[in-house]
N, C-alpha and C positions, 0 to 999 in steps of 0.2 A: 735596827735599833736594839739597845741591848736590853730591852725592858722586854722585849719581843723572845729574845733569846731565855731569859730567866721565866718569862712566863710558862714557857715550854717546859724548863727544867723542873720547876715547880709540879708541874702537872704530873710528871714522871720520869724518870733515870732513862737515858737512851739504856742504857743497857737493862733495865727492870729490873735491875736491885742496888738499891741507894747501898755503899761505903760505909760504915759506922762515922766515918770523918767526913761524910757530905754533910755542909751547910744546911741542906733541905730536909734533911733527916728530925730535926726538932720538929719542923712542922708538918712533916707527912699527915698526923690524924686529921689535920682541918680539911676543910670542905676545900676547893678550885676559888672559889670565890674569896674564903680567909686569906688563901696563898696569896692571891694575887693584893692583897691588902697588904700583905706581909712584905710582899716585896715594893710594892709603893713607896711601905715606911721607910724602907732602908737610904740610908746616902749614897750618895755615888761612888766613894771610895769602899761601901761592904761590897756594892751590887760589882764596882769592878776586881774585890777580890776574891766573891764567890764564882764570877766569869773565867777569873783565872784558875782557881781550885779544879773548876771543871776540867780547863783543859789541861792540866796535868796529868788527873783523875783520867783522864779517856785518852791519853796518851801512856799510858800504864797498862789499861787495860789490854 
């Protein structure tokens, strides 16, 4: 599920250092718990173009 996936990205960059252009980068100060609210709020069309952002992003790297 892709709620699953973003949870995970939320929590931390596979690589351990957010892009200045990742998505996640606004809310890194909040707690795991905000994150995961954060991404609740989003629609389905942000959560599948932050999904996609990633895999550009980690295909770059």
């Amino acid at each position: 599920m892709e709620e699953n996936n973003l949870y995970g990205l939320a929590y931390n960059c596979p690589t351990l250092q957010r892009k200045s252009d990742c998505p996640f980068k606004e809310v890194d100060h909040l707690s795991f718990k905000e994150k995961i609210k954060w991404v609740e709020r989003l629609s389905k069309e942000e959560k599948e173009a932050i999904l996609e952002h990633h895999k550009v992003c980690s295909s770059n790297r």
